[in-house]
Structure formats: C-alpha cells, structure tokens
N, C-alpha and C positions, 0 to 999 in steps of 0.2 A: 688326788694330785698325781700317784702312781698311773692311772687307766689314762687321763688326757697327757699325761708326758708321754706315752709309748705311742697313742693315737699320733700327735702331730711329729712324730720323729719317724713312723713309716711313709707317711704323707713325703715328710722332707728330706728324705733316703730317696725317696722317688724324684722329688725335682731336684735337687741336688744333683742328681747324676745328668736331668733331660737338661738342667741349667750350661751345667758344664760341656756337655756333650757340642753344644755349635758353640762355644768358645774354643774348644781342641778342633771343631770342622774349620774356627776361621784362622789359625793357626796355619796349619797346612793350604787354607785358599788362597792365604794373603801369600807365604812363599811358592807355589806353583805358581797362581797368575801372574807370578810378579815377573819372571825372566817373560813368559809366552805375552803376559801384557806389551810390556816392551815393542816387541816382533808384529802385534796386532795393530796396534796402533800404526807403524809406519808401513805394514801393508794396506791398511785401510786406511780412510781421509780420516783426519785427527775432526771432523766434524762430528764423523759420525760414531764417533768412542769419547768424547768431550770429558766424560767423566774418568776415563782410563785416563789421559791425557792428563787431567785438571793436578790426581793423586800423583802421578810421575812427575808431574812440574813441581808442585809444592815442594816434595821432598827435595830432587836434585837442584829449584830452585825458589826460595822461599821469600819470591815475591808476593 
C-alpha cells in the first residue's frame, strides 16, 4: 500500500500542476482579451468575431 500510494501521488504532482497550469493561462486570457475583445470587435464586422461578440452580449446583456 506504501510503493502504489508514492507511485500515483508523483503521477499527480505532475498533472496537478499541467491541470492547473491553463486554468491560471485562462485567468489572465479571459482578463486581457477582455478590454482588446471589446476594441476588436468594433473594428472588425461583429460577423466576423460572432463568437467575441456572442460572450460580450450575454454578459452586458443576458438575453
């Protein structure tokens, strides 16, 4: 019981960290895109960013 508890707790020392790691990358993408989203969208046709567009509407309006 010693030798497999130490086996799968380096295993999950390893994903544990690669798990977390793009939850702290989405952390930081959601607030940077989020001002430059804004700016993208109304330079560019809201056709062609639909999905940028879709996430700002819900939010500011939750039709």
């Amino acid at each position: 019981m010693t030798q497999p508890s130490t086996e799968p707790t380096k295993p999950d020392g390893r994903e544990s960290p690669v798990r977390e790691t793009p939850a702290l990358i989405l952390d930081p993408t959601d607030r940077e895109p989020g001002p430059p989203k804004e700016i993208i969208p109304e330079h560019i046709d809201p056709a062609e960013m639909p999905a940028i567009k879709k996430p700002l509407k819900k939010k500011t309006n939750p039709q």
